[in-house]
C-alpha positions in Angstrom: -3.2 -17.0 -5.7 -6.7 -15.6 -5.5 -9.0 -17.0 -3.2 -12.7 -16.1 -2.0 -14.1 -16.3 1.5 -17.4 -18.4 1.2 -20.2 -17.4 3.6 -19.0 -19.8 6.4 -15.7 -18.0 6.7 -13.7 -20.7 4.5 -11.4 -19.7 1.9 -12.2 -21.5 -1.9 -9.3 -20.4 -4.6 -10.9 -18.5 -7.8 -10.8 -20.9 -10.6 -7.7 -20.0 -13.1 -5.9 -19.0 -10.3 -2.9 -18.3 -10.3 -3.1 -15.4 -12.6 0.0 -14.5 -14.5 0.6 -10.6 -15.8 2.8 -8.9 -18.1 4.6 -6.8 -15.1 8.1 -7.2 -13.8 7.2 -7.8 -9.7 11.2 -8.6 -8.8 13.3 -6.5 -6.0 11.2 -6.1 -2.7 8.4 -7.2 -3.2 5.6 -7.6 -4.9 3.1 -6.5 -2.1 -0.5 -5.7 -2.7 -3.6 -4.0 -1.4 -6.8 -4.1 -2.1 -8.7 -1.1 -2.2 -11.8 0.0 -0.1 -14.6 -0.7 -2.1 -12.9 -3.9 -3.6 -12.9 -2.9 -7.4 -8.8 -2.6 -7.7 -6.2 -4.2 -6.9 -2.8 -2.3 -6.4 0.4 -4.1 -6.3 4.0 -2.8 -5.7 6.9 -4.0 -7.3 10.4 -3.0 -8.3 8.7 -0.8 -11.8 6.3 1.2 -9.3 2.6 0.4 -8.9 0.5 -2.0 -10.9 -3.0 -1.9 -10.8 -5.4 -4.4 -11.7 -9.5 -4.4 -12.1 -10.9 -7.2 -9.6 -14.0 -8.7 -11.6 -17.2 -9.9 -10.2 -16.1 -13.2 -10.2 -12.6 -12.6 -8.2 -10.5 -12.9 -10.9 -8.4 -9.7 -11.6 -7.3 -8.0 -14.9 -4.7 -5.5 -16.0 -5.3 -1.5 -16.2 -2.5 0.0 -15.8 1.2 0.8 -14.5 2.3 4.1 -12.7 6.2 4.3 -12.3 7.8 5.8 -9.7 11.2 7.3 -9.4 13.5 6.7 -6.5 11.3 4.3 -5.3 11.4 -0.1 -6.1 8.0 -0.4 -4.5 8.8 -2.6 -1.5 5.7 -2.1 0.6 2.2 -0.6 -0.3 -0.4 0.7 2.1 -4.1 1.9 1.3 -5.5 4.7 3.1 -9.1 3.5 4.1 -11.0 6.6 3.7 -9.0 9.0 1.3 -7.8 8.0 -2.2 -3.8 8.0 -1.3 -1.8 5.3 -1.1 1.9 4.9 0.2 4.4 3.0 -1.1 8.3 2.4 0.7 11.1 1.7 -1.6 13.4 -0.4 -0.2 16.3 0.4 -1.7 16.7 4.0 -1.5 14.3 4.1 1.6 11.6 6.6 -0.1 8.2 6.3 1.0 5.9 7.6 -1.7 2.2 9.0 -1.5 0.1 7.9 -4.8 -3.3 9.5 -5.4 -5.7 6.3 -6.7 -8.4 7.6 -8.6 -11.0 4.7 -10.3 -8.1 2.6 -10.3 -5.6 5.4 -12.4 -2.7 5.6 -9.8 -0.4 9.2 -9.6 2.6 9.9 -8.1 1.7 13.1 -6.1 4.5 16.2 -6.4 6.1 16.4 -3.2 5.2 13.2 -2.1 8.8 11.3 -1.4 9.8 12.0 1.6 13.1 9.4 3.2 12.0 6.7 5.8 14.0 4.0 6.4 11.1 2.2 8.3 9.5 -0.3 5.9 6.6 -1.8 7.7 3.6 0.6 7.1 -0.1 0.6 8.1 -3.0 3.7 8.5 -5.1 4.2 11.1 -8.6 3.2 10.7 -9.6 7.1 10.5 -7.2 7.6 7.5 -4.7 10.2 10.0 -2.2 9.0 10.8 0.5 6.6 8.7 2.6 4.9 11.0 6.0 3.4 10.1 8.5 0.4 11.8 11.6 -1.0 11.1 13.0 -2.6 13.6 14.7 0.2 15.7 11.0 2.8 16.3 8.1 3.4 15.1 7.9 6.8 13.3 4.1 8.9 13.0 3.1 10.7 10.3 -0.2 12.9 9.8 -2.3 12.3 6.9 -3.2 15.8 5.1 -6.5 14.4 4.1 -6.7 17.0 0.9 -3.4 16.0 -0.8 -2.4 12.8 1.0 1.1 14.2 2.0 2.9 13.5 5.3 4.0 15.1 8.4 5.9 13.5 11.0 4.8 14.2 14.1 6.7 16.0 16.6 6.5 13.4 19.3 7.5 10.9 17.1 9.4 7.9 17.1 6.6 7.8 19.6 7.9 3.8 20.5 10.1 1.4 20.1 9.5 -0.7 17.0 9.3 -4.2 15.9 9.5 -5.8 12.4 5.5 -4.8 11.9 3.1 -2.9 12.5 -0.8 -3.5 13.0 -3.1 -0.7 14.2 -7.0 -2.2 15.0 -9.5 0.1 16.0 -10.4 0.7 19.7 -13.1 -0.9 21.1 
């Protein structure tokens, strides 16, 4: 379902919506993300990473697909100031940096690394990537050139949950 927030904070849903695609979204998820300047889409599914073109009016359209091996695409998180995202598989409990380029998503060589924390979410700063699944929460550093990830050596750094949020400091 697509909706749009109306100047007063209420939510209206975008005429036509639901929108139906030709993607397979089964397995983990789908999940999506939205990038930061709103023009794409990005949604994770058991064939990799869909993207889709957000129009003026809300409603979304296909570009492309970016498959990704060793991973079903469980979870997908959007770095808010580099063009990486990160995607968790699931399954074989890969987490997977994509480089998102005018909406053209691709995988980046060296960029699967094993996590078996599924819950994801990027520091407002684009840094740090930190992971949850239940038992800790794991921290990686952002290399903010290629997008891979380090874990850092103090890290778990707590105990987890089955989230995570991270807001900015006041």
């Amino acid at each position: 379902m697509v909706w749009k927030l109306n100047q007063n904070g209420s939510a209206s849903p975008v005429a036509g919506s639901p929108f139906r695609f030709k993607a397979s979204f089964s397995g983990g998820g789908p999940n999506a993300a939205i990038t930061s300047d709103g023009k794409y889409l990005l949604v994770s599914g058991n064939n990799g990473v869909t993207t889709l073109v957000i129009g003026s009016d809300g409603v979304p359209s296909l570009q492309g697909q970016t498959s990704l091996v060793n991973n079903d695409g469980a979870i997908i998180a959007l770095n808010p100031t580099q063009p990486f995202a990160y995607v968790w598989g699931q399954t074989q409990n890969v987490l997977s940096v994509i480089r998102v380029v005018d909406g053209n998503t691709v995988p980046v060589p060296g960029g699967d690394i094993y996590c078996d924390n599924g819950s994801l979410a990027i520091d407002p700063t684009g840094h740090y990537l930190y992971a949850t699944g239940g038992l800790d929460t794991l921290v990686f550093s952002i290399d903010q050139t290629t997008g891979l990830l380090t874990q850092v050596s103090s890290s778990p750094a707590v105990k987890g949950g089955p989230s995570v949020i991270v807001a900015p400091s006041r």
